[in-house]
N, C-alpha and C positions, 0 to 999 in steps of 0.2 A: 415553249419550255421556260423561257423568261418571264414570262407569269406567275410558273409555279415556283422558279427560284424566289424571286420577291416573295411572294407568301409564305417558304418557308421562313425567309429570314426574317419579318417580320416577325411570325408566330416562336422564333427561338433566338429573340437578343441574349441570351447566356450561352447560345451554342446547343438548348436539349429542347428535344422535341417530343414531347409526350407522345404516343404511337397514335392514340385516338385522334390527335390532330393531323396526323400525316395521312390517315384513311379520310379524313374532311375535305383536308386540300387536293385527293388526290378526285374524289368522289367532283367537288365544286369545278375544278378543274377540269375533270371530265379523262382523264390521264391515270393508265395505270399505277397501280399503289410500287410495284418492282419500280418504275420510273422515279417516283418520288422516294424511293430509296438510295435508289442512284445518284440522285442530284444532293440527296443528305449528306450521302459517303463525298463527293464531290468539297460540296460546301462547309465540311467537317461539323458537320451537326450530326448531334448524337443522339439517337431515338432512343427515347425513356418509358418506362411502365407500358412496355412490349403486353400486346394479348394475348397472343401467343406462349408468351415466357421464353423467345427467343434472345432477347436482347438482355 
């Protein structure tokens, strides 16, 4: 999981993380996308332009 916290916080120095990068990292990772949501909320980085239209 310390993997994919570095890559998020790499891919979100202002704290937002576009959603399409958060299915990349979880995809490259190899790590459920619920995980790398988890570690978002965790790392207070905020998923932005949701697919969904969830966020």
């Amino acid at each position: 999981m310390e993997e994919v916290k570095k890559k998020l916080q790499e891919t979100s120095p202002n704290g937002r993380l576009p959603c399409v990068m958060a299915f990349k990292i979880a995809r490259e990772c190899d790590c459920p996308i619920a995980e790398v949501g988890k570690l978002c909320n965790e790392l207070k980085i905020k998923i932005v332009g949701c697919q969904l239209g969830l966020f």
